[in-house]
C-alpha positions as CSV (number, residue, x, y, z in Angstrom):
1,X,-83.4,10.3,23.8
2,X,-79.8,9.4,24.4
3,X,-78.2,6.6,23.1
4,X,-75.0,4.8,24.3
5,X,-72.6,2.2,22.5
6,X,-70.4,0.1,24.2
7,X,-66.6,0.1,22.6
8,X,-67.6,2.8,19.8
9,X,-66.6,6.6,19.8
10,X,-67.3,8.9,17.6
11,X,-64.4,11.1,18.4
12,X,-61.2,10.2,16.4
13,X,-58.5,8.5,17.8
14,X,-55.4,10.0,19.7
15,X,-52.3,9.9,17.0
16,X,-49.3,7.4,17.9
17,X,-46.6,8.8,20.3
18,X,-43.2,10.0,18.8
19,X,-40.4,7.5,18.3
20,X,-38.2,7.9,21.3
21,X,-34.6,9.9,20.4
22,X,-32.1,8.2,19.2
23,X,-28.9,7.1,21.7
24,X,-26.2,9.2,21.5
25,X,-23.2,8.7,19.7
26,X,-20.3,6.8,21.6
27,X,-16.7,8.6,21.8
28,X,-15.3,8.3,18.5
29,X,-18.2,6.4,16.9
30,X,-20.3,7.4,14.1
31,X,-23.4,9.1,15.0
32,X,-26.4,7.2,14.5
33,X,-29.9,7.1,12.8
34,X,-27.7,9.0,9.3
35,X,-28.7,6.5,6.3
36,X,-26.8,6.5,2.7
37,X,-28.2,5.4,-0.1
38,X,-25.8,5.6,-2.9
39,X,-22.0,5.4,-3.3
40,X,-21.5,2.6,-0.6
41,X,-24.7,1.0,-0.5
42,X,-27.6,1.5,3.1
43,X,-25.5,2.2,6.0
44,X,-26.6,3.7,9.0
45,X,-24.2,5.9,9.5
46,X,-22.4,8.8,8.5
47,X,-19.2,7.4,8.8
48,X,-16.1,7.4,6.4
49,X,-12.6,5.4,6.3
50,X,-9.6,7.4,5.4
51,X,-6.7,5.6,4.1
52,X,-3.4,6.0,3.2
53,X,-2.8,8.7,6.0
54,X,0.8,9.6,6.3
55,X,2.1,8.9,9.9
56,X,2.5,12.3,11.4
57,X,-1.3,12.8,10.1
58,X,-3.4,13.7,13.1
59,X,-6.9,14.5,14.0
60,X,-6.5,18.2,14.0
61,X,-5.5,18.4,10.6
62,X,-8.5,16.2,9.7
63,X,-11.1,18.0,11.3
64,X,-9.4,21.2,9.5
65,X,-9.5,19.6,6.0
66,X,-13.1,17.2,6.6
67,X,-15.2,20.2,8.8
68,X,-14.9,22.6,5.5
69,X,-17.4,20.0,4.2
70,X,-19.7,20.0,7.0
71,X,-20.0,19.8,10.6
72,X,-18.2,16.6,11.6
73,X,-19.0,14.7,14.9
74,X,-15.8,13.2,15.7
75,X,-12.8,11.8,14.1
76,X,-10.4,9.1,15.2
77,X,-7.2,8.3,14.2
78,X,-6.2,4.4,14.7
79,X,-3.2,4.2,16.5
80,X,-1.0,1.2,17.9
81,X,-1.7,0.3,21.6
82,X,1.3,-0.1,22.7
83,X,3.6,2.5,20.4
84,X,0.6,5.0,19.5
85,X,2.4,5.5,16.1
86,X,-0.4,5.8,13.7
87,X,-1.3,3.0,11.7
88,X,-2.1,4.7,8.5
89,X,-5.9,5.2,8.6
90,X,-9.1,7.0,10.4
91,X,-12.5,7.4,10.9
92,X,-14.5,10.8,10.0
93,X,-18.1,10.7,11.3
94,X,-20.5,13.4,10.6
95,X,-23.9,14.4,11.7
96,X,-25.7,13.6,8.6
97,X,-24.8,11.2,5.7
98,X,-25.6,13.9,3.1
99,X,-22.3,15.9,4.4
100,X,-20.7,12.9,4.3
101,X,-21.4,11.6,1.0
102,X,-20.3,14.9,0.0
103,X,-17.2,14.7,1.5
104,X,-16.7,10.7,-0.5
105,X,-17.6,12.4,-3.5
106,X,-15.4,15.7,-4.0
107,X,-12.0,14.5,-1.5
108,X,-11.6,11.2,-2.4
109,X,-8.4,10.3,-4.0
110,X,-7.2,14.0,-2.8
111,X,-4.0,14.8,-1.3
112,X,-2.6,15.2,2.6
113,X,0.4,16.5,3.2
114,X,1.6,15.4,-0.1
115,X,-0.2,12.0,-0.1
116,X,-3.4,11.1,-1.4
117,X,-5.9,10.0,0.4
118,X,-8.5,7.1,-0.3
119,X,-12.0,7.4,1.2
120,X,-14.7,5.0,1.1
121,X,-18.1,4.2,3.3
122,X,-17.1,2.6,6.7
123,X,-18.9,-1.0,7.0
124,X,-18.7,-2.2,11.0
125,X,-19.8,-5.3,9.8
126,X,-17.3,-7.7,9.2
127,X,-19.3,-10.0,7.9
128,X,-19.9,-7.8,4.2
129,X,-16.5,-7.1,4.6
130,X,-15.6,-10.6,4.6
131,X,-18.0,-12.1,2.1
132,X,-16.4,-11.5,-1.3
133,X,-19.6,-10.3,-3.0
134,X,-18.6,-7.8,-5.8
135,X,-15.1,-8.4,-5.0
136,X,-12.8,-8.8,-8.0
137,X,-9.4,-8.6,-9.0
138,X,-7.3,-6.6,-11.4
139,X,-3.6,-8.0,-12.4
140,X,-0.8,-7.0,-14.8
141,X,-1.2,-3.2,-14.3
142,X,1.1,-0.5,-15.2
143,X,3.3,0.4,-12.8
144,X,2.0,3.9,-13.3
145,X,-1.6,3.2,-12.5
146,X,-2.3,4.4,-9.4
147,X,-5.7,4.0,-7.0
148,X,-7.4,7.1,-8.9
149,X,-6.9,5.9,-12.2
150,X,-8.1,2.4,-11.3
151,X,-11.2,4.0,-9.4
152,X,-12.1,6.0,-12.9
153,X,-11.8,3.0,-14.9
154,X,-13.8,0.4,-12.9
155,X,-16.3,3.0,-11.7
156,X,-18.1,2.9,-14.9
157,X,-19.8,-0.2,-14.1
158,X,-21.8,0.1,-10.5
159,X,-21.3,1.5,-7.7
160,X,-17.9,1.0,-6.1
161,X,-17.5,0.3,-2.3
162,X,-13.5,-0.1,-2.2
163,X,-10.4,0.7,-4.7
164,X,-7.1,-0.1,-4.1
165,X,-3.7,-0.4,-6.0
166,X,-1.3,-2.9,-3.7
167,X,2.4,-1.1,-3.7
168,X,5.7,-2.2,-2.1
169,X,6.1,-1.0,1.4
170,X,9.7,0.0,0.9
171,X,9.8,1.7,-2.6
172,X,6.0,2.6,-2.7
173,X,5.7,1.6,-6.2
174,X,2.7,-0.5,-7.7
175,X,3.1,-4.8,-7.9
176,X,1.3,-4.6,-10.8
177,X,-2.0,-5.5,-9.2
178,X,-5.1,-4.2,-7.1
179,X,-8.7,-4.9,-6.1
180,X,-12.1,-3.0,-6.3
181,X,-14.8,-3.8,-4.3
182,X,-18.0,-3.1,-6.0
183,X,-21.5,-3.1,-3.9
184,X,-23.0,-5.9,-5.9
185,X,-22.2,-9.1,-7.9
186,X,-23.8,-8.1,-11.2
187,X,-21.7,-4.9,-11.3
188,X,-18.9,-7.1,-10.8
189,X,-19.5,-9.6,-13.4
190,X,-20.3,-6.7,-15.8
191,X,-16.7,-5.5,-15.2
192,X,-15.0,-8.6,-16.1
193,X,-16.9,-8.9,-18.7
194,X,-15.9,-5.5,-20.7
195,X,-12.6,-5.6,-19.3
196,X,-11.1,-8.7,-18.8
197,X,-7.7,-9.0,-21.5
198,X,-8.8,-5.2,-22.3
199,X,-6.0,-2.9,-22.8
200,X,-5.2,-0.2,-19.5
201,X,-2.4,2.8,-20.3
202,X,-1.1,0.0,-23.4
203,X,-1.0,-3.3,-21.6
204,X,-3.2,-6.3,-21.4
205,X,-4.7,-6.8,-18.3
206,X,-6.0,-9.7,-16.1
207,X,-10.0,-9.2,-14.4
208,X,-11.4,-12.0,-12.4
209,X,-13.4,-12.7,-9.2
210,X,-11.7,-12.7,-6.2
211,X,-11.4,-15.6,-4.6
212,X,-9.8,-15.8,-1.0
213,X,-6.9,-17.8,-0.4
214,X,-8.7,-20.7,2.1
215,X,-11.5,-20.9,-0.3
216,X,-9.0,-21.5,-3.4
217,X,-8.4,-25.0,-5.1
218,X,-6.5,-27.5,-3.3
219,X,-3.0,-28.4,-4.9
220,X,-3.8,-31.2,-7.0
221,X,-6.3,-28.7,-9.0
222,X,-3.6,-25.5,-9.0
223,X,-2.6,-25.0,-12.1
224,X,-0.5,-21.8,-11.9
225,X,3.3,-22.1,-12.1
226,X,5.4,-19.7,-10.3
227,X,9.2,-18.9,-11.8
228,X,11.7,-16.8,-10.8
229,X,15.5,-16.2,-11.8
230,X,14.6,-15.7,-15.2
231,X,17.0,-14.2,-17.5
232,X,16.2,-10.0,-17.2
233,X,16.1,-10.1,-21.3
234,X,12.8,-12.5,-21.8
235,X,9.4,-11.1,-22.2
236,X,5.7,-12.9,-21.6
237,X,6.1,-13.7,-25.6
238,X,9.2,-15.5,-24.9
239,X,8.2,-17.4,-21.8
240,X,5.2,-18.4,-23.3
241,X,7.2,-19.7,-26.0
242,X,9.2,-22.3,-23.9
243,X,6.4,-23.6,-22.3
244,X,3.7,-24.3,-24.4
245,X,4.9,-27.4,-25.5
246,X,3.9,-28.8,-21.9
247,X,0.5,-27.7,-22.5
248,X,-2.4,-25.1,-23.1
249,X,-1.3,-21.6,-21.4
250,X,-4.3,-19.4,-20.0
251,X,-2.3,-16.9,-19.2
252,X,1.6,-15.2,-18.9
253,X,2.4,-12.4,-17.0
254,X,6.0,-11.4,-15.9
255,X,6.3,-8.9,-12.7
256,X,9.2,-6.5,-12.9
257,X,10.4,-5.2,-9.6
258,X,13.2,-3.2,-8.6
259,X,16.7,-5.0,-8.2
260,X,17.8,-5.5,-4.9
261,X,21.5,-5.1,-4.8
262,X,23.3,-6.2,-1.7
263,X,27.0,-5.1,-0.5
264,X,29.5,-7.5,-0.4
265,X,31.2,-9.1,3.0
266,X,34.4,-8.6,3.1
267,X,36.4,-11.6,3.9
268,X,39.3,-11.6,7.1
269,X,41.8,-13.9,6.4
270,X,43.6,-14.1,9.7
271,X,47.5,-16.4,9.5
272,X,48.6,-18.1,12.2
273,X,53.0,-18.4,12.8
274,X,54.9,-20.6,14.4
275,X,57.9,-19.5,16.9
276,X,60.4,-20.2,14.4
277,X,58.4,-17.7,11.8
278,X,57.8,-15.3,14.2
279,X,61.6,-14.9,15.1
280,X,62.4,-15.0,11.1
281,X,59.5,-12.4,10.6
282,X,61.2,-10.5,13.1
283,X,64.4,-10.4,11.6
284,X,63.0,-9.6,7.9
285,X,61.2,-6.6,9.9
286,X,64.8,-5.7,11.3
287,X,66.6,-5.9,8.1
288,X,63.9,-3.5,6.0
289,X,64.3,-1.1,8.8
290,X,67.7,-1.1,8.7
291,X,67.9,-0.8,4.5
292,X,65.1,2.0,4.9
293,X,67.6,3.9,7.6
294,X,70.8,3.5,5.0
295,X,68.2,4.7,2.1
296,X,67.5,7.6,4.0
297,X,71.4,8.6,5.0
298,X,72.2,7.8,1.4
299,X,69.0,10.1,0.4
300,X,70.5,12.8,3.4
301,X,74.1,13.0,1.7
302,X,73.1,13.2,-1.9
303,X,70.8,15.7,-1.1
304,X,73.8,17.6,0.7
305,X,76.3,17.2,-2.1
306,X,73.6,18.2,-4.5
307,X,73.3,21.8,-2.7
308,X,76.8,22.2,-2.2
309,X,77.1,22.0,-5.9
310,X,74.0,24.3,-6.6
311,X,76.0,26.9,-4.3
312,X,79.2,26.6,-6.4
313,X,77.3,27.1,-9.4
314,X,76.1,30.1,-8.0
315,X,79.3,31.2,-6.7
C-alpha cells in the first residue's frame, strides 16, 4: 500500500539562493560591502581621508606610499573645479577594510614629502559628521603640540574618529587650540573629565564639549569677554588680577601670536609756486651755478700754482 500526503515531503528542502554580488564600485568611490569595526566605528567601506596633503601631492605618489599596505582600489585627490589646484586632501579606498585599517593604524600622522599626514575613517554621511556626538574641544595648548601629540594624549580614552590641531594659514604655527572627535559621548565625557585644567607639555589646559556656533547661547547669556591690545608684558595672573573685582572669573587665557609688522608709507609732500617764486627760484638756481663755476676756477688755479711749486721743489 502506498500512501500519499498532500503539502508534506519527506525530502529536505532546497537551500536559499546566494545573495546577488554586490554593485561595483563607482570611479573614485570606495568599494563596497568592506565593514570596520574598530578605530572609526561600522562603516561600510574601506575608505580613508588623508589630510594635510601638500599641494603638488598627487595620486601617483599615493598609490606608491598607500598600495605597499595593500591593494588599493582607487584613490582621488580633491581638486578645485575651476583652478584644479589641489585642495589639501584625498580619498584612499581599498578592497577590504582590514588593509585599510591597517593602513589608519601604522601611517597616520606620518610624513609626505616633508609633511605629515592625518588619516582618519571617511564618513559619507554628513549627518554624523554634523551631529557633535563625541565632539569636544581642547584650548590653551602649547604652541608645540602638534596633531600627533594631541592624538596620543586623548586616545587613551575611546576610540577616536578625528584629531586635529588648528594652525595659522600663513605661519603654520598652532592658535593654541584643536578638536578631537571621538566615536561616542561617554568616551568624550570621560576625557573631560581626567583632563579638563590638567597640565599638557607644562601648561593648564581648557577640555569641554563642543558646541557649534548657531547652537551657542544668545548674547544676553555670553559671558566671555574678548580683549585685545594688551600690554605684551601682562600674563593670565595679571589679567585676572584686574578683573576680578567685576566678578567671578571661570577662566583666563591669553593667545600669543606672531607680531605683524607693517612697512611704513612714505609721505609726498608736493609745493606749489607762484610766478614771482618761480622766477626768484630761478635766479637762486643761477647764482649757485655761477658760485659753483668760480669755486671750481678758484679750485683749477690753486691746484696749478700748487704743482708749479711741487716742480720747483723738485728742481
Amino acid at each position: 500500500c502506498t500512501l500519499y500526503f498532500t503539502g508534506c515531503s519527506t525530502n529536505p528542502p532546497p537551500p536559499p539562493p546566494p545573495p546577488p554580488p554586490p554593485p561595483p564600485a563607482a570611479p573614485g568611490g570606495p568599494p563596497p560591502a568592506a565593514t570596520s569595526n574598530s578605530g572609526g566605528g561600522n562603516f561600510l567601506s574601506a575608505s580613508l581621508y588623508i589630510g594635510d596633503l601638500l599641494p603638488d601631492v598627487n595620486e601617483g605618489l599615493l598609490y606608491e606610499i598607500f598600495n605597499a599596505v595593500g591593494p588599493v582600489a582607487s584613490i582621488r585627490v580633491c581638486r578645485d573645479a575651476v583652478t584644479r589646484r589641489s585642495l589639501g586632501y584625498a580619498y584612499v579606498n581599498y578592497h577590504n577594510a582590514a588593509d585599510a585599517e591597517r593602513a589608519l593604524d601604522s601611517m597616520n600622522f606620518t610624513d609626505i614629502k616633508g609633511k605629515a599626514c592625518r588619516i582618519m575613517w571617511s564618513q559619507r554621511d554628513p549627518s554624523v559628521r554634523r551631529s557633535g556626538v563625541g565632539n569636544i574641544f581642547v584650548k590653551n595648548l602649547q604652541e608645540n603640540i602638534d596633531n600627533k601629540q594631541l592624538y596620543d594624549t586623548f586616545s587613551l580614552f575611546g576610540n577616536i574618529l578625528s584629531c586635529k590641531v588648528v594652525c595659522d594659514k600663513e605661519t603654520g604655527l598652532s592658535k593654541g587650540y584643536g578638536y578631537v572627535h571621538y566615536e561616542t559621548n561617554e568616551a568624550a565625557a570621560n576625557a573631560i573629565e581626567k583632563l579638563d585644567g590638567m597640565l599638557i607639555d607644562g601648561k593648564e589646559v581648557q577640555v569641554g564639549m563642543f558646541v557649534r556656533r548657531d547652537t551657542r547661547p544668545d548674547q544676553a547669556s555670553w559671558t566671555n569677554c574678548f580683549l585685545k591690545n594688551i600690554p605684551y608684558e601682562w600674563d593670565e595672573a595679571r589679567l585676572r588680577q584686574e578683573f576680578e573685582p567685576f566678578g567671578e572669573i571661570a577662566s583666563v587665557s591669553i593667545s600669543m601670536g606672531k607680531r605683524k609688522v607693517f612697512p611704513k608709507k612714505k609721505k609726498v609732500v608736493v609745493v606749489e609756486k607762484k610766478e614771482g617764486e618761480e622766477e626768484q627760484g630761478d635766479d637762486d638756481a643761477a647764482s649757485a651755478e655761477e658760485g659753483a663755476a668760480e669755486t671750481t676756477e678758484e679750485e683749477k688755479v690753486s691746484s696749478i700754482y700748487t704743482y708749479i711749486l711741487f716742480g720747483l721743489y723738485l728742481f
